[in-house]
C-alpha positions as a Markdown table, in Angstrom:
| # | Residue | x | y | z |
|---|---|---|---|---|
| 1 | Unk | 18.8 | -17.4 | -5.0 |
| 2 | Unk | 16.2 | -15.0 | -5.9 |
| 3 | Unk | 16.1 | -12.6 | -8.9 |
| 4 | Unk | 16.2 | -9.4 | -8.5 |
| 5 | Unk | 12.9 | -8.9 | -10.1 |
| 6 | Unk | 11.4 | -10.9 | -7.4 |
| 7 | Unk | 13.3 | -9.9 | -4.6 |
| 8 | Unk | 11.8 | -5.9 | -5.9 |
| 9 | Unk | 8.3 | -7.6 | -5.5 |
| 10 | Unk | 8.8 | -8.5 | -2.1 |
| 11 | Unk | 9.7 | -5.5 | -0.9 |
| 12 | Unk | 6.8 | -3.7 | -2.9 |
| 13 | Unk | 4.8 | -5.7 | -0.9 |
| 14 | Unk | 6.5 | -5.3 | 2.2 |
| 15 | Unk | 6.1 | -1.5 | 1.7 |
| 16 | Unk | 2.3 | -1.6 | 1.2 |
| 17 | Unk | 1.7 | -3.7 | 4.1 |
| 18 | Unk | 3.9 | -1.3 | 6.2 |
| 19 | Unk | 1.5 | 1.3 | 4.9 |
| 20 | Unk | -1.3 | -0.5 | 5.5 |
| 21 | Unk | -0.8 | -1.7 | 9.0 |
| 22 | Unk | -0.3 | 2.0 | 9.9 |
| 23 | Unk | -3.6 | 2.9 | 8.3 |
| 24 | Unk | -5.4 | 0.9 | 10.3 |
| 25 | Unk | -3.0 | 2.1 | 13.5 |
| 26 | Unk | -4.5 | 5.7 | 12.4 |
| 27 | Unk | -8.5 | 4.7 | 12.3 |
| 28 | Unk | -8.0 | 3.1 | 15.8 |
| 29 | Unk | -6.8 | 6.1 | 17.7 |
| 30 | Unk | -8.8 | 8.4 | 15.5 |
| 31 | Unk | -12.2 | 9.7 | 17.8 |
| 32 | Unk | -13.9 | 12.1 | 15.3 |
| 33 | Unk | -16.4 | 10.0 | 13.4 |
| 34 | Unk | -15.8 | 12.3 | 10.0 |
| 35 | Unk | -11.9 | 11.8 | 10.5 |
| 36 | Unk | -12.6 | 7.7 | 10.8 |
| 37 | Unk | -14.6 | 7.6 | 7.9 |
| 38 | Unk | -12.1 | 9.5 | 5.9 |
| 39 | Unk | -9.1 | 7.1 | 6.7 |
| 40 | Unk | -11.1 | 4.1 | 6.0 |
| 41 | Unk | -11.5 | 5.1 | 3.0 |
| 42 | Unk | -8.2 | 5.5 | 2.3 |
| 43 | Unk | -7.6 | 1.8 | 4.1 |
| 44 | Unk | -10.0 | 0.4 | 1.5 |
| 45 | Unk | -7.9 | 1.4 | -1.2 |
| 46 | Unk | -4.5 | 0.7 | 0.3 |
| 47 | Unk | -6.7 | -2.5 | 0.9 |
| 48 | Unk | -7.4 | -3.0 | -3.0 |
| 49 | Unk | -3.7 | -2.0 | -3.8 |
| 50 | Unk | -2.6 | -4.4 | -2.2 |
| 51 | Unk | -4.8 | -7.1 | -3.6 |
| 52 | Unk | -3.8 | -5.7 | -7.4 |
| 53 | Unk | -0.2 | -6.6 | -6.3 |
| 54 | Unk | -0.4 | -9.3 | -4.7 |
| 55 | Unk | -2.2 | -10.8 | -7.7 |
| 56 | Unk | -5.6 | -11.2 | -6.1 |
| 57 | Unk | -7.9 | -9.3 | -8.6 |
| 58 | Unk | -8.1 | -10.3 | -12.0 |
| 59 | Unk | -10.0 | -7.7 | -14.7 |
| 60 | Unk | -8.6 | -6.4 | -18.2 |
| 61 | Unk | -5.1 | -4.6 | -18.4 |
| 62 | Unk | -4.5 | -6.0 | -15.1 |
| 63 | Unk | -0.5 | -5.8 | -15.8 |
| 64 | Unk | -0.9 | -2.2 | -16.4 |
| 65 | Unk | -2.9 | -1.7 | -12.9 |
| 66 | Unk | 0.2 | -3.4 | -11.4 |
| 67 | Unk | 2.8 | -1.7 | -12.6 |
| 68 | Unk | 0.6 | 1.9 | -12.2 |
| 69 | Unk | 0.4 | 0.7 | -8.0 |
| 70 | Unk | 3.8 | -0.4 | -7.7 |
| 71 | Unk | 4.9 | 3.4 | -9.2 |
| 72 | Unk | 2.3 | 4.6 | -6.6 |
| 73 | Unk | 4.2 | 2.5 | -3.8 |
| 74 | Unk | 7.5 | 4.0 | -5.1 |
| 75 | Unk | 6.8 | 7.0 | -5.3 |
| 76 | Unk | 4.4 | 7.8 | -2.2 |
| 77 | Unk | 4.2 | 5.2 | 0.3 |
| 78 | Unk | 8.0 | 4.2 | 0.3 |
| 79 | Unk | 8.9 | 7.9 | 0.9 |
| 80 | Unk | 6.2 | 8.4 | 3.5 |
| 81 | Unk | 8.1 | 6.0 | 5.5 |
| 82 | Unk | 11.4 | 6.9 | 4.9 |
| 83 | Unk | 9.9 | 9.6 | 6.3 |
| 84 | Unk | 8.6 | 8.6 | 9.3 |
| 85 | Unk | 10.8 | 6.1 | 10.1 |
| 86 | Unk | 13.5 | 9.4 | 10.0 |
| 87 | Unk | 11.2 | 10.6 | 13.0 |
């Protein structure tokens, strides 16, 4: 059985692939060019979050990083869809 460390993880991770997937959602059916730009630039970093959790980037303080995303994801993205799923 998993730990409930792990089992956090997963759902971390679940969250900002949610998030994510919706992001990208958002830049298809968006038709002004500025708007577009915008929310790929916001994909990139949900993008790069991501990566930092899933352990694919490796620089200094990288633990830190982690744990500063996975507040990010807690405190943001996991009630941006609480919210939206409420819809």
């Amino acid at each position: 059985m998993p730990d409930k460390e792990s089992m956090e993880y997963d759902v971390l991770l679940d969250i900002i692939g949610e998030v994510r997937m919706r992001k990208i959602q958002e830049v298809s059916s968006a038709v002004d060019e500025k708007q577009k730009e915008t929310l790929r630039s916001e994909l990139r970093m949900i993008s790069e979050e991501e990566k930092i959790m899933q352990g694919a980037r490796s620089f200094p303080n990288v633990g830190l990083i982690k744990k500063s995303v996975a507040d990010k994801i807690l405190h943001q993205y996991a009630p941006q869809l609480k919210t939206e799923y409420a819809r």
